[in-house]
C-alpha positions in Angstrom: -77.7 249.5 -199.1 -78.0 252.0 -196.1 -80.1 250.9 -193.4 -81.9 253.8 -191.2 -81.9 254.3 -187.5 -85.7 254.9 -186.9 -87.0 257.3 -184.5 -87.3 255.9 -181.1 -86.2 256.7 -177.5 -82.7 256.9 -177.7 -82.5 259.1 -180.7 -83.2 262.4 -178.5 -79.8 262.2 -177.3 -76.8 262.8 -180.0 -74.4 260.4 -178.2 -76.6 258.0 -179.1 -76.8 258.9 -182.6 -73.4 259.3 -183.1 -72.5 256.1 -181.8 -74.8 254.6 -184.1 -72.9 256.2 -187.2 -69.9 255.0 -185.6 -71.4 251.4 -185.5 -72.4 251.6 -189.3 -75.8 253.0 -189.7 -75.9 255.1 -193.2 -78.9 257.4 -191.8 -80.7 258.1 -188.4 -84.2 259.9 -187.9 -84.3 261.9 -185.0 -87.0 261.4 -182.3 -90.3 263.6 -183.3 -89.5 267.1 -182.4 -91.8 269.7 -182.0 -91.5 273.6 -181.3 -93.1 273.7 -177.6 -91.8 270.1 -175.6 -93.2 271.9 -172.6 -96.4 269.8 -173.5 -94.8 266.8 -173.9 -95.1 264.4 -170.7 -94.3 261.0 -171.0 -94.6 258.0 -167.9 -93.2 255.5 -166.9 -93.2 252.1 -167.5 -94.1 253.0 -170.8 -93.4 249.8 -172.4 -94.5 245.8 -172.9 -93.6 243.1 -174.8 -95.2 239.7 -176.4 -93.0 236.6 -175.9 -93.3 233.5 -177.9 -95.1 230.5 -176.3 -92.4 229.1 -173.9 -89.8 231.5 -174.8 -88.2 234.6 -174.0 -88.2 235.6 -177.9 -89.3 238.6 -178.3 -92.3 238.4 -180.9 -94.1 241.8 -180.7 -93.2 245.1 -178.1 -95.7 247.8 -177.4 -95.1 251.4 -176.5 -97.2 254.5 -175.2 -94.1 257.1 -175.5 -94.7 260.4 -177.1 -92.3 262.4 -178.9 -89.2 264.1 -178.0 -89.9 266.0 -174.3 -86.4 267.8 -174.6 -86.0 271.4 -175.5 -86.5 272.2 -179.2 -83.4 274.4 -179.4 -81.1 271.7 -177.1 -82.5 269.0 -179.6 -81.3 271.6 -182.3 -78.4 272.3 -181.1 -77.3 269.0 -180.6 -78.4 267.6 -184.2 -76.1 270.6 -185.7 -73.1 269.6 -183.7 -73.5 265.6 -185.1 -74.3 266.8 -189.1 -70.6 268.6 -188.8 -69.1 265.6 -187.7 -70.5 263.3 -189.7 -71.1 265.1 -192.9 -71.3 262.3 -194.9 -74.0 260.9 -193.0 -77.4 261.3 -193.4 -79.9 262.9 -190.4 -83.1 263.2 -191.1 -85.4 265.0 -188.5 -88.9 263.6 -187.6 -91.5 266.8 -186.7 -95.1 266.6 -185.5 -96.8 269.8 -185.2 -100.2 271.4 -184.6 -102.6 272.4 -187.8 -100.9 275.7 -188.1 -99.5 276.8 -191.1 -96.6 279.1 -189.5 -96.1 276.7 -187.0 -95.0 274.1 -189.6 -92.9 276.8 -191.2 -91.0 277.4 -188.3 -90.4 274.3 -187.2 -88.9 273.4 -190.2 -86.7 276.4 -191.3 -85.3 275.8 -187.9 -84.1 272.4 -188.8 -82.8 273.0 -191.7 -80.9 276.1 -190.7 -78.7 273.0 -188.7 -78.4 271.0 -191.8 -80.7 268.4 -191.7 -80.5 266.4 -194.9 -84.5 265.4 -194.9 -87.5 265.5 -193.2 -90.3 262.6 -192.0 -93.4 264.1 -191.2 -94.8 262.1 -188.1 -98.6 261.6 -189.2 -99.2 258.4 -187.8 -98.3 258.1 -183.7 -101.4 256.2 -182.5 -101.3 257.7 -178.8 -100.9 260.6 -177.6 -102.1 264.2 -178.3 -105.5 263.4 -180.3 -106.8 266.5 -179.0 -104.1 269.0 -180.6 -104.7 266.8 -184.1 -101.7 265.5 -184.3 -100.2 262.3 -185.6 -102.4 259.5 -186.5 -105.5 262.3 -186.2 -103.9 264.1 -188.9 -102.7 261.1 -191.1 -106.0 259.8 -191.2 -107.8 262.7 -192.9 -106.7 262.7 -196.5 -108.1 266.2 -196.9 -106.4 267.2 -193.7 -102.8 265.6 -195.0 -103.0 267.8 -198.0 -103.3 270.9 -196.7 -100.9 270.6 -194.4 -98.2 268.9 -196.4 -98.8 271.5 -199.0 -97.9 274.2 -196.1 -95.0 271.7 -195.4 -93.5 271.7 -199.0 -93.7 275.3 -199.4 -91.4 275.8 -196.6 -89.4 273.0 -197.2 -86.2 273.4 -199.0 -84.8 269.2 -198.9 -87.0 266.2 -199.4 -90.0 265.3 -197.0 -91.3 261.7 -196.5 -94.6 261.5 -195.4 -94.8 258.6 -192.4 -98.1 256.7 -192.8 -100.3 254.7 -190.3 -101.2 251.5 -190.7 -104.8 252.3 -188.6 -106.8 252.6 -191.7 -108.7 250.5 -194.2 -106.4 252.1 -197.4 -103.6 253.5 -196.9 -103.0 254.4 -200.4 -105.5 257.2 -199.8 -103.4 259.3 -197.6 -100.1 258.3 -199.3 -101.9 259.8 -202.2 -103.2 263.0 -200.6 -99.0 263.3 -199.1 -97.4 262.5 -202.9 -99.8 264.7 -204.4 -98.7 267.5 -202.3 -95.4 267.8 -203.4 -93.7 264.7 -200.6 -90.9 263.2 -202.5 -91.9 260.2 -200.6 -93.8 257.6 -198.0 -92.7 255.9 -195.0 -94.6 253.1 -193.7 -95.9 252.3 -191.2 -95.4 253.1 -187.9 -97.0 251.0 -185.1 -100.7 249.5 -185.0 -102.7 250.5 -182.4 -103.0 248.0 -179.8 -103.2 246.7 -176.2 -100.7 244.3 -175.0 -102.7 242.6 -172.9 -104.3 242.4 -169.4 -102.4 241.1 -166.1 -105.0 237.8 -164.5 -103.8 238.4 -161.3 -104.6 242.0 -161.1 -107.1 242.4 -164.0 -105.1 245.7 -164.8 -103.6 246.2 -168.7 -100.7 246.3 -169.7 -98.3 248.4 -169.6 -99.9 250.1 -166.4 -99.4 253.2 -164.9 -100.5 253.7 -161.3 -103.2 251.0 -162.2 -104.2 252.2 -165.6 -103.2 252.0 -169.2 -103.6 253.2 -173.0 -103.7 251.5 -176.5 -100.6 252.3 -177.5 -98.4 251.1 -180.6 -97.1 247.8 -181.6 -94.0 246.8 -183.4 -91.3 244.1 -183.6 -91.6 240.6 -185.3 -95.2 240.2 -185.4 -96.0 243.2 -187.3 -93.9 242.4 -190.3 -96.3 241.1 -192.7 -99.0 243.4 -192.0 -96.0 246.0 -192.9 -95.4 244.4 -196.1 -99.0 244.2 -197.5 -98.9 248.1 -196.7 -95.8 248.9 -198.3 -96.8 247.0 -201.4 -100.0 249.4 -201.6 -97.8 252.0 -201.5 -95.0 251.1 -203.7 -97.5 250.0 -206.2 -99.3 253.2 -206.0 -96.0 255.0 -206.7 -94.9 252.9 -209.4 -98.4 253.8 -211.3 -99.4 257.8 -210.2 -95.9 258.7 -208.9 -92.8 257.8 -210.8 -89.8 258.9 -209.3 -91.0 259.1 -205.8 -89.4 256.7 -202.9 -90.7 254.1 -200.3 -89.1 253.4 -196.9 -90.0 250.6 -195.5 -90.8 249.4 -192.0 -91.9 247.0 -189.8 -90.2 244.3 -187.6 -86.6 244.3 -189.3 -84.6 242.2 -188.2 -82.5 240.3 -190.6 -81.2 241.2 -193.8 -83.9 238.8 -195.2 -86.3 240.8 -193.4 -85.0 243.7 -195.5 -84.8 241.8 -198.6 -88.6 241.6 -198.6 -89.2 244.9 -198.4 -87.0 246.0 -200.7 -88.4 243.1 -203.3 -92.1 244.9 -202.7 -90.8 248.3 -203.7 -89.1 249.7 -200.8 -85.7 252.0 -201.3 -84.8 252.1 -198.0 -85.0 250.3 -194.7 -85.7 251.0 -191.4 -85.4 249.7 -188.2 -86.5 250.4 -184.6 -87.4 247.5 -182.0 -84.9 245.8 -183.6 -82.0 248.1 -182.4 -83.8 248.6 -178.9 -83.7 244.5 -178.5 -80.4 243.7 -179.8 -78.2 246.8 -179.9 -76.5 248.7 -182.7 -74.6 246.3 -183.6 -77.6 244.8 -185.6 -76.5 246.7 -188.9 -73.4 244.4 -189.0 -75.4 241.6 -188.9 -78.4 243.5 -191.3 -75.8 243.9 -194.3 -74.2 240.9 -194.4 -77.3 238.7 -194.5 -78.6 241.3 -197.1 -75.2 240.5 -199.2 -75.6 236.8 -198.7 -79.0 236.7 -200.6 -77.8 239.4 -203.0 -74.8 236.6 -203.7 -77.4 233.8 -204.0 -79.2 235.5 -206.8 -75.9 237.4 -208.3 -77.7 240.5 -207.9 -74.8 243.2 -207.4 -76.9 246.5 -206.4 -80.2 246.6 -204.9 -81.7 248.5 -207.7 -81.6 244.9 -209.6 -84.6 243.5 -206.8 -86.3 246.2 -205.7 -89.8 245.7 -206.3 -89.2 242.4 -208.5 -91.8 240.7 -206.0 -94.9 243.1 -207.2 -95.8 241.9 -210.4 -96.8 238.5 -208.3 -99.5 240.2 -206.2 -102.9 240.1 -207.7 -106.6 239.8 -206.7 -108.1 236.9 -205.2 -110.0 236.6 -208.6 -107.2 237.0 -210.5 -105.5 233.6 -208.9 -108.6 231.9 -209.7 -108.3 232.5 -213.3 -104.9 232.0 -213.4 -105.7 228.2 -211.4 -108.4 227.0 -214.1 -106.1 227.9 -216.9 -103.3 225.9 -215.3 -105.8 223.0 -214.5 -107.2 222.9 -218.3 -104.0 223.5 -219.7 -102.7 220.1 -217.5 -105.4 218.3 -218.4 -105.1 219.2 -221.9 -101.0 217.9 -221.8 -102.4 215.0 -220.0 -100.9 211.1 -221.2 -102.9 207.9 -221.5 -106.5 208.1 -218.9 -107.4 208.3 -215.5 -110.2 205.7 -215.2 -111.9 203.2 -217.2 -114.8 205.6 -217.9 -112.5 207.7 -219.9 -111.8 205.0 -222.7 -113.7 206.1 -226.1 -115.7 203.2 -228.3 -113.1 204.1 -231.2 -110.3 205.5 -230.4 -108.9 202.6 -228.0 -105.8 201.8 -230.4 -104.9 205.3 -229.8 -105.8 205.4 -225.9 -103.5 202.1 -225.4 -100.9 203.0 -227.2 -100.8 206.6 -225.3 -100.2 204.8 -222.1 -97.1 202.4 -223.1 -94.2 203.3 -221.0 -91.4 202.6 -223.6 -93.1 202.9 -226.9 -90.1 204.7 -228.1 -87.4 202.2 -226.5 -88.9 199.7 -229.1 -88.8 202.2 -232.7 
């Protein structure tokens, strides 16, 4: 198992990705690039974080960062420099563009002319840029998604994840629209729109800029299982319409168990983000070898032998009911010897008593 460097602040600068290959990481994702970074303008602080009750655990972290504000052809430049020296490696590069067909085109026939092994289309940042359509105004239009993954496929030459928000009611809908437009695969999710919170001393909320604020996203710990029900969706939506198509899997990783989870609902790969930001790249270390321990507790020996195993136990609510009344009868119906004296029959008492004798069979 190769865990992924998601995209996230530090991944604009290639020291920073190297060093994360050098730590272990099988795969990084670039931070979102787009052609013209001239309109990208990001503030400061730009951050917050949730805390457990009495703690300084880290539970949930909230950002309002855009995408990559360096230079397109730097950031280029830069990503073809670390693919030659670590050619084994794999570099992915997260783009967000406009709705514009030759924009998309360009954007990625730039990339891969560095050698970028994949691409993640970023259709799901909750802040920022609404007005140009991208992101999470893109990825929530289905009909929208199609047409511009179709544009994207067309161009693209190496695989293309689609990366899915979690703000909507299905997200099988646009995972649907992306797969059906020629994506070899999802990635889900990226952060849930949010607001951290408001300061009760200065009735400001958080995280403010010159006295102001913005929902922004939210990650870490607290996300996880809303992470999970989406990735099942999705993995069970490829498993029935789209054989042969991948899942990556995100959402407050932090432990190889965290990992083992979503790969057990369908995921192929993992990512990991906050994670890295709280504790560092040495994190993978820590990531594999928990992922090994459980793979030794259940003699799995690849991750091909679990992934997905946990889907077949996800039903409807209605479903459980069923399954409950047929357990309940089928106890009842194994039942020994009665429950209460109502329960004795006018004839069948020798029967009844002897059904409730301890060691009948001590005595033949």
């Amino acid at each position: 198992m190769r865990f992924c460097l998601l995209t996230l602040a530090l991944t604009r600068f290639s020291q920073v990705m190297k060093r994360a290959f050098d730590e272990g990481w099988g795969g990084v994702i670039c931070k979102t690039l787009s052609l013209d970074s001239s309109k990208v303008v990001n503030v400061t602080p730009r951050y917050a974080k949730l805390t457990a009750p009495n703690s300084r655990d880290v539970i949930g972290w909230q950002n309002i960062e855009l995408i990559s504000d360096r230079p397109f052809h730097v950031m280029l430049e830069e990503l073809k420099r670390l693919k030659q020296e670590y050619p084994d490696r794999i570099l992915i590069a997260s783009i967000m563009e406009e709705c514009n067909a030759g924009a998309w085109a360009e954007i990625i026939g730039r990339c891969e002319a560095v050698g970028v092994d994949a691409f993640e289309i970023n259709f799901s940042c909750p802040h920022g840029m609404p007005e140009r359509r991208m992101g999470q105004a893109m990825g929530q239009d289905p009909e929208l998604l199609s047409e511009v993954c179709g544009w994207i496929n067309a161009a693209a030459k190496v695989p293309v994840w689609a990366k899915m928000t979690p703000n909507i009611t299905d997200i099988t809908h646009p995972a649907r629209a992306a797969l059906a437009a020629g994506c070899e695969g999802i990635a889900a999710i990226n952060t849930i729109q949010s607001v951290m919170g408001v300061n009760l001393q200065t009735l400001r909320p958080e995280p403010c800029v010159e006295g102001y604020s913005t929902p922004g996203g939210y990650s870490s710990k607290a996300v996880k299982p809303i992470a999970l029900a989406k990735v099942q969706a999705v993995s069970s939506l490829v498993n029935k319409e789209f054989p042969g198509c991948s899942v990556s899997g995100i959402g407050g990783v932090e432990s190889g168990r965290d990992a083992a989870e979503f790969m057990l609902l369908g995921a192929s790969t993992v990512q990991v983000c906050t994670g890295v930001m709280l504790h560092g790249y040495p994190l993978v270390k820590r990531l594999c070898g928990e992922l090994q321990d459980f793979m030794v507790a259940h003699n799995f020996t690849d991750c091909h032998q679990f992934r997905g195993a946990s889907l077949p136990y996800l039903t409807t609510h209605s479903e459980l009911v069923r399954r409950q009344k047929a357990a309940v009868l089928e106890k009842r119906a194994q039942r020994t010897g009665l429950a209460s004296d109502a329960e004795w029959s006018g004839d069948g008492f020798v029967a009844e008593t002897a059904a409730m004798v301890s060691n009948e069979r001590e005595q033949q």
